[in-house]
C-alpha positions in Angstrom: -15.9 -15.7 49.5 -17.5 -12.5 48.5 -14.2 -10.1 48.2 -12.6 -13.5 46.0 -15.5 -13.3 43.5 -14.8 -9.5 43.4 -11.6 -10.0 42.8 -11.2 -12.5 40.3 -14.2 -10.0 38.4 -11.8 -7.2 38.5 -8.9 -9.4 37.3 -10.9 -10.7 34.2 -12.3 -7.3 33.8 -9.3 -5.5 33.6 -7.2 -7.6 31.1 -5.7 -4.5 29.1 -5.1 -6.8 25.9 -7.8 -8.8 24.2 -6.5 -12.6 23.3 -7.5 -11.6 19.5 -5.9 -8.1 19.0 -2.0 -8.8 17.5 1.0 -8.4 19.8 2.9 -5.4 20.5 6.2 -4.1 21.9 5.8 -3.7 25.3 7.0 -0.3 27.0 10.3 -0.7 28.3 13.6 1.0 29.2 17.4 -0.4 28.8 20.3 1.6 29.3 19.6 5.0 28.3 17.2 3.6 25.4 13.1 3.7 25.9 10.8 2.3 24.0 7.3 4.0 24.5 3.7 4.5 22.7 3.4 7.9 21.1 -0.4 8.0 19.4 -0.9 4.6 19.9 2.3 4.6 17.7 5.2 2.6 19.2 8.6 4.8 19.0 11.5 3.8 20.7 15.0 5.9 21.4 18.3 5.2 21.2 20.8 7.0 22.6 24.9 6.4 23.4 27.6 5.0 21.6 27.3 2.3 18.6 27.4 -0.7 21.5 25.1 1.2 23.4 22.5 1.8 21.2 22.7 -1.9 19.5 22.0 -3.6 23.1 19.4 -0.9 23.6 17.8 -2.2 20.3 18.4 -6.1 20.7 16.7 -6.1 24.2 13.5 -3.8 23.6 13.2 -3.9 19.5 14.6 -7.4 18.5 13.8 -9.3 21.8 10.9 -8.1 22.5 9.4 -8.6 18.7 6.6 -10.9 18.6 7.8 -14.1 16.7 10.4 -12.4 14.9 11.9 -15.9 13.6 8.3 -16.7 12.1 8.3 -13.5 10.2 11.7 -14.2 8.6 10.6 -17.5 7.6 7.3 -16.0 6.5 8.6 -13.6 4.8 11.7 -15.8 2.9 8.2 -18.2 1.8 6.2 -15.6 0.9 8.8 -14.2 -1.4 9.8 -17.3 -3.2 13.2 -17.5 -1.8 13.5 -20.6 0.7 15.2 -22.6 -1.7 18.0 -19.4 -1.7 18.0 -19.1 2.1 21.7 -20.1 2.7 22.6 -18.3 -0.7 21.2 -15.3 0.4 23.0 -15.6 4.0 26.2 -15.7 2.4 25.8 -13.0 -0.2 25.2 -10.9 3.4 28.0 -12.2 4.9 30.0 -11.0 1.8 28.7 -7.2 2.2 29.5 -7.2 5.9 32.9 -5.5 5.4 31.1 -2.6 4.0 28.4 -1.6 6.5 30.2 1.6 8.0 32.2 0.9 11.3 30.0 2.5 13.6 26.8 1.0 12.2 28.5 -2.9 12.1 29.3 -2.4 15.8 25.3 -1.5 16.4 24.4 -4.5 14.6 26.2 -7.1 15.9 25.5 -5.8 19.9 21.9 -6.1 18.9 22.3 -9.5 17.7 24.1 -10.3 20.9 21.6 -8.7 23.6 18.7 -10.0 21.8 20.6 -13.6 22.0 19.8 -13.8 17.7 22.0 -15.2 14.9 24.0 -12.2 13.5 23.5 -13.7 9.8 19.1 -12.8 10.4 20.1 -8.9 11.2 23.0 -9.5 8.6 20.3 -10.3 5.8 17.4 -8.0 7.1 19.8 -5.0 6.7 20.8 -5.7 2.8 17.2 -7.2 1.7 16.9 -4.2 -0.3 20.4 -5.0 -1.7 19.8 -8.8 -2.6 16.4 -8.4 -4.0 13.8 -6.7 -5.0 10.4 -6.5 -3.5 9.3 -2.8 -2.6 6.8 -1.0 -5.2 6.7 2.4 -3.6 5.3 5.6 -4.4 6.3 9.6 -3.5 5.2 13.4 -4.0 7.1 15.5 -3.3 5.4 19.5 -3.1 7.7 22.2 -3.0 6.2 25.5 -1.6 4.7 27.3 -4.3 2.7 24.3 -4.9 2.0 23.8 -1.1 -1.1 25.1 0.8 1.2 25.4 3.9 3.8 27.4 2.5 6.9 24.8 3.3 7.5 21.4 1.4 5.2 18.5 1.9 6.8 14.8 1.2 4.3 12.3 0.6 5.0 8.2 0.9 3.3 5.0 0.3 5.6 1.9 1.5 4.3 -1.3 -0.3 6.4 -4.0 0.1 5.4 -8.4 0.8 2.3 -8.4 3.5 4.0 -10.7 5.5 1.8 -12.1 8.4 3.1 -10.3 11.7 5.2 -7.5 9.9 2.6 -4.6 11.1 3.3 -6.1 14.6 7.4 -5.4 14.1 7.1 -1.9 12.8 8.2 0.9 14.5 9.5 4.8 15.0 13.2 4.6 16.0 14.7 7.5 17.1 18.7 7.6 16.7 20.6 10.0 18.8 24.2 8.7 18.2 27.4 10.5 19.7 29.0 12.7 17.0 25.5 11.9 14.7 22.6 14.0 14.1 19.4 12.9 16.0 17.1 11.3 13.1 14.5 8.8 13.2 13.6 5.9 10.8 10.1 4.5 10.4 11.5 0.7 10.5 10.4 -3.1 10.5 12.6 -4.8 13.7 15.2 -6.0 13.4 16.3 -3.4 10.5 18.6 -0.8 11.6 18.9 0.7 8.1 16.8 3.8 7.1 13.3 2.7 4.5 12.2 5.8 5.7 13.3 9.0 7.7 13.7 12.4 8.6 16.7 13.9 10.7 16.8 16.9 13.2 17.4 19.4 10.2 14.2 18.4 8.8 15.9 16.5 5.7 13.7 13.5 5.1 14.7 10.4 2.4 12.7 7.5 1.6 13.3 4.1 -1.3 12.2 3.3 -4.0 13.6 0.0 -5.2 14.6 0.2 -8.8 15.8 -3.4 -10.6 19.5 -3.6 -11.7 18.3 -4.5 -15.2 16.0 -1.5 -15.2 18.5 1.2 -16.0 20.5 2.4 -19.8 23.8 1.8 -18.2 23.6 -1.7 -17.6 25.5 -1.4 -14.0 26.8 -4.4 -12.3 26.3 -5.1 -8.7 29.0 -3.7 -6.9 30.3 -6.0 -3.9 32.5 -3.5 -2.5 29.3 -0.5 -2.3 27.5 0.5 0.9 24.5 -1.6 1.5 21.5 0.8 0.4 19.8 1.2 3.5 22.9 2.3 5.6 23.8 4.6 2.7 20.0 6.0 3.2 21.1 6.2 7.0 24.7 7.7 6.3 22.8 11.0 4.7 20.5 10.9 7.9 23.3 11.5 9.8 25.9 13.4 8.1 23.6 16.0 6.2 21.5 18.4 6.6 20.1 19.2 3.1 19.6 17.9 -0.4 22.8 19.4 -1.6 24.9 17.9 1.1 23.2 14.4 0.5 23.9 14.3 -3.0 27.9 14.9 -2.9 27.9 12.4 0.2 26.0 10.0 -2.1 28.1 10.9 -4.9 31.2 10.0 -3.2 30.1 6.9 -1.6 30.4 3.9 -3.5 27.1 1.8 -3.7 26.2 -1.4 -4.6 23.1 -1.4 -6.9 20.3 0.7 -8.2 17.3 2.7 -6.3 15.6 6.0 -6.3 16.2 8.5 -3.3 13.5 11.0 -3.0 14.7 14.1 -0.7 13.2 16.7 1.2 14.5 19.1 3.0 13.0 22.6 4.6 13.5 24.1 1.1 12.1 21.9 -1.4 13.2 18.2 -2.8 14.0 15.6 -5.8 14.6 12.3 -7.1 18.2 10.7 -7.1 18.5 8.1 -9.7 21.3 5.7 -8.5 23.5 3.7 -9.9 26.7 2.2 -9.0 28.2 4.6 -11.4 25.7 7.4 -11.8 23.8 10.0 -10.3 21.1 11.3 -12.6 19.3 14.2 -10.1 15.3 14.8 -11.2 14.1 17.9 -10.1 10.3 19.0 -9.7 7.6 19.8 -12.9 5.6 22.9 -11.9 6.4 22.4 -8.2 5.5 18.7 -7.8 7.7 15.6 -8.2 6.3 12.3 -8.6 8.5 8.4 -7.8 7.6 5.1 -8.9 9.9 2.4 -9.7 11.2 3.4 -12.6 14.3 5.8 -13.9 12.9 8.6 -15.8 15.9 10.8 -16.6 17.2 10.5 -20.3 20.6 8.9 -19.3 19.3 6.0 -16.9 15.2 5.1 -18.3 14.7 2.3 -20.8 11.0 1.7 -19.5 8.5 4.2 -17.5 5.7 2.4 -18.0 3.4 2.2 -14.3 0.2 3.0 -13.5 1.0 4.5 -10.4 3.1 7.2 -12.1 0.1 7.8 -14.4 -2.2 8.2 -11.7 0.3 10.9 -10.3 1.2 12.2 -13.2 -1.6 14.8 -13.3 0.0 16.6 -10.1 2.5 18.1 -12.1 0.6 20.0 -14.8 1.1 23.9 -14.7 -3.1 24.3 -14.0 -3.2 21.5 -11.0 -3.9 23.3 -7.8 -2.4 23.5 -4.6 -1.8 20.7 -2.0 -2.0 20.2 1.8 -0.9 17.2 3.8 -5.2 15.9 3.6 -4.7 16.3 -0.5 -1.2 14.4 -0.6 -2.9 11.5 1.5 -6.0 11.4 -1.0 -3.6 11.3 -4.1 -1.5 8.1 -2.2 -4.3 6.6 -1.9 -5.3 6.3 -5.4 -1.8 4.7 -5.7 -2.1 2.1 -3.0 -1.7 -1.8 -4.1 -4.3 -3.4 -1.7 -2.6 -5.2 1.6 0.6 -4.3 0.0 0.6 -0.7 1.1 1.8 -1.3 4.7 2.8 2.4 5.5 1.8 5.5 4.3 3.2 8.7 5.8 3.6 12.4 4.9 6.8 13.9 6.4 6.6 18.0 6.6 10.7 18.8 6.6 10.0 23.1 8.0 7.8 21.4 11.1 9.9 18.4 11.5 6.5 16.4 11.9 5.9 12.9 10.7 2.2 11.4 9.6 2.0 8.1 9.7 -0.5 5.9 9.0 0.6 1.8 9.0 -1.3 -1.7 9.8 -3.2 -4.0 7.5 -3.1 -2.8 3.7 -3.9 -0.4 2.4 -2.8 2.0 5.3 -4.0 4.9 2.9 -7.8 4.0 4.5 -6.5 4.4 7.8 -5.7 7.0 10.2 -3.1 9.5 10.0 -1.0 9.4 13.5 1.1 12.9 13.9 4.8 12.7 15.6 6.3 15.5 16.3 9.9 14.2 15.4 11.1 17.6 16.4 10.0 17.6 19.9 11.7 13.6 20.3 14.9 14.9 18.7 15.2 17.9 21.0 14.4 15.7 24.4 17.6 15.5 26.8 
């Protein structure tokens, strides 16, 4: 009676989740994918060929997310668009023919070994595409202006607060045949890059500019790459700034963004357009994102207070800046329970900072990846 008492004391004792702390991907393997905790910070790899890696990420990304139907319809309420939910689906369906061969394939195995309606993965991948949410913020310090001596890329992610979205983020690490190795700091069941650095240390995040927003009055373009698989496409055919922008140039694209770029030598702004590239380089070694064109040929309105607040960075007499002084100046940007991720990537180290959980993710802690380490692993 004794040694049952003890035991069901240890049992109780030894629970290793509390019923009130949120779900979370549990550590797994499938195939030659892994998902594991890295800093508390769950990053999962992918490795093989486009099927490969898609039924790697259904099972232990997409299968294993916590409720992952509740968040799409939490997400679809929360951003006023339940009443376009089949619209929406079939505006997806109508950029499927464009998602690049290799990248299609990966999608629709996930959708098939996580046992999920293609059309959900269909939509999450070309959300940026069909509407506009994001409100994000980036520095970018080039080394003259940087206390470490190499670039430091700075990024606040602010985007709907969705109930549960915290619980689907994660690190993915892509190591696709004939692709370089990057990862993508990623909601499941996105495949697409928000956010990411490669093995060269060239690192790209969004920042989600409105189609009416820019001086040559672009139309959507049905036949572009959807934006986050353009974002991805640079990942893993380049391996500097120079190389994304004639990749970019020569891609055709279906609506408007800003790309800010970082590579071991220094980075910029890419004003998009379905017919323009407007490049913005830095202002006395520091360059500053919103959500708004700036360049002469694409602006018709810069006013945000975000890029007032950062504004000061890029005066000749503003001092230098380490990866502790780029988080500070994100967090006088954040927007409340909006700012979901914050992360500083340094492109010479190949090291990721992330901080991410309930807003603003600038007030909490800073976990370190070594991406460079993950993309070297066998």
């Amino acid at each position: 009676m004794n040694r049952l008492v003890l035991l069901v004391a240890v049992c109780v004792f030894a629970l290793p989740v509390r019923a009130d702390e949120p779900k979370r991907f549990p550590e797994a393997k499938h195939g030659k994918g892994e998902l594991r905790y890295i800093d508390t910070v769950p990053v999962l790899t992918l490795r093989g060929k486009p099927a490969e890696m898609g039924e790697q990420f259904g099972v232990l990304a997409i299968k294993n997310a916590p409720d992952i139907d509740g968040l799409h319809k939490g997400f679809l309420k929360d951003a006023g668009l339940e009443k376009r939910a089949t619209l929406l689906n079939t505006m997806a369906s109508l950029l499927k023919p464009n998602f690049p061969k290799h990248i299609l394939t990966e999608v629709e195995a996930a959708a098939k070994s996580a046992d999920r309606e293609l059309s959900l993965l269909l939509f999450a991948n070309t959300v940026a595409d069909l509407s506009s949410g994001m409100g994000c913020s980036t520095i970018v310090v080039e080394k003259e202006r940087s206390s470490t001596g190499s670039p430091i890329f700075g990024r606040n992610f602010d985007w709907l607060p969705t109930k549960g979205i915290n619980e689907h983020t994660l690190v993915v690490v892509y190591k696709g045949e004939d692709k370089r190795a990057f990862a993508a700091v990623t909601v499941a069941p996105i495949c697409g890059v928000i956010s990411g650095m490669n093995d060269a240390g060239l690192s790209v995040t969004i920042n989600e500019i409105s189609i009416k927003e820019s001086k040559d009055k672009p139309s959507f373009n049905w036949r572009g790459t959807p934006l986050l698989f353009a974002f991805r496409r640079v990942l893993e055919e380049c391996g500097t700034v120079a190389e994304a922008e004639k990749l970019l140039r020569d891609m055709p694209r279906t609506t408007t963004c800003c790309m800010t770029i970082c590579d071991k030598s220094g980075g910029c702004v890419f004003e998009v357009t379905p017919t323009n590239l407007e490049v913005r380089t830095c202002e006395n070694g520091v360059t500053c994102c919103t959500n708004h064109f700036r360049s002469d040929k694409l602006c018709i309105g810069d006013k945000c207070w975000r890029y007032t607040k950062l504004a000061p960075l890029q005066a000749k007499d503003a001092g230098k800046l380490g990866v502790s002084e780029v988080f500070t100046e994100l967090g006088k940007v954040q927007q409340g329970k909006h700012t979901l991720q914050s992360m500083i990537f340094e492109p010479g180290e190949r090291v990721l900072h992330l901080a991410y959980g309930d807003g603003p993710a600038t007030k909490l802690k800073l976990h370190k990846l070594e991406l460079g380490k993950l993309f070297d692993e066998k």
